[in-house]
N, C-alpha and C positions, 0 to 999 in steps of 0.2 A: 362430765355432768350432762344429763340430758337436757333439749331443749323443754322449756315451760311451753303450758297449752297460753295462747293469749287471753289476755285477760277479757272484761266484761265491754270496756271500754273501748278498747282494740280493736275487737270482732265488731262491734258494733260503727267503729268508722273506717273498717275494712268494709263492710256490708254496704255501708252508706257510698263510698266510693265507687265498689263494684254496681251497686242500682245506678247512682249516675252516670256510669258510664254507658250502662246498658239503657239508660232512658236516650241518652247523646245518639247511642247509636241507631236505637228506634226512630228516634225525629230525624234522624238527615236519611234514614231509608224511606222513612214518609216522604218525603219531601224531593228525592230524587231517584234512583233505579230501580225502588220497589212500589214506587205510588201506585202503580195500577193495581198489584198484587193485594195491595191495603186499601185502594178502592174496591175492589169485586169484596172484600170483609162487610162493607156498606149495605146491610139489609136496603132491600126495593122498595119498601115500604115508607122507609124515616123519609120526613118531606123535605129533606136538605139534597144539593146536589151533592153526590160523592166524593168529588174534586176539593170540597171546601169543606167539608169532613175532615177526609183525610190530611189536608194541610193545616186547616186549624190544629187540630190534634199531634201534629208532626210539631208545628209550632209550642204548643202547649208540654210535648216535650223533654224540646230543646230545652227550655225555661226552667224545670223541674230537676232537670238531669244537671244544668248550669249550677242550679242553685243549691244541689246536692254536693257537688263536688267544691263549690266556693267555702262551702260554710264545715267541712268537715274537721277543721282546726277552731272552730268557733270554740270559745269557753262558754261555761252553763255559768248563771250566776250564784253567789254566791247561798242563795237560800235553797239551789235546786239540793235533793236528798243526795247524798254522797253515794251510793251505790247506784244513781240511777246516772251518774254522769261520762 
């Protein structure tokens, strides 16, 4: 028997895990070997120093990507719509 495609719910916290991983990865490339490369991204214009740009944002994230990958066994409650869970 062939394998099934995954279902709706699957893909969707395949997705979710693959994005936090790639946010994880983004924020500690901010934040260490690639900062400069993601400071020069910093238009000359914005009145922020680029340094704190960059690591805010690296910080901002981390946090996003954490919280992607925490929550992706979370249950919906029970009034969410059954096909959207």
């Amino acid at each position: 028997m062939p394998p099934t495609a995954p279902t709706g719910a699957t893909a969707r916290k395949v997705g979710q895990v693959a994005l936090g991983a790639a946010l994880l990865l983004a924020g500690t490339g901010h934040l260490t070997a690639q900062r400069e490369e993601f400071q020069a991204q910093v238009p000359t214009w914005f009145p922020v120093d680029p340094d704190t740009v960059v690591v805010v944002s690296g910080v901002v994230e981390l946090a996003l990507g954490a919280a992607l990958i925490a929550t992706w066994k979370q249950r919906f409650p029970d009034f969410w719509p059954e096909g959207n869970r």
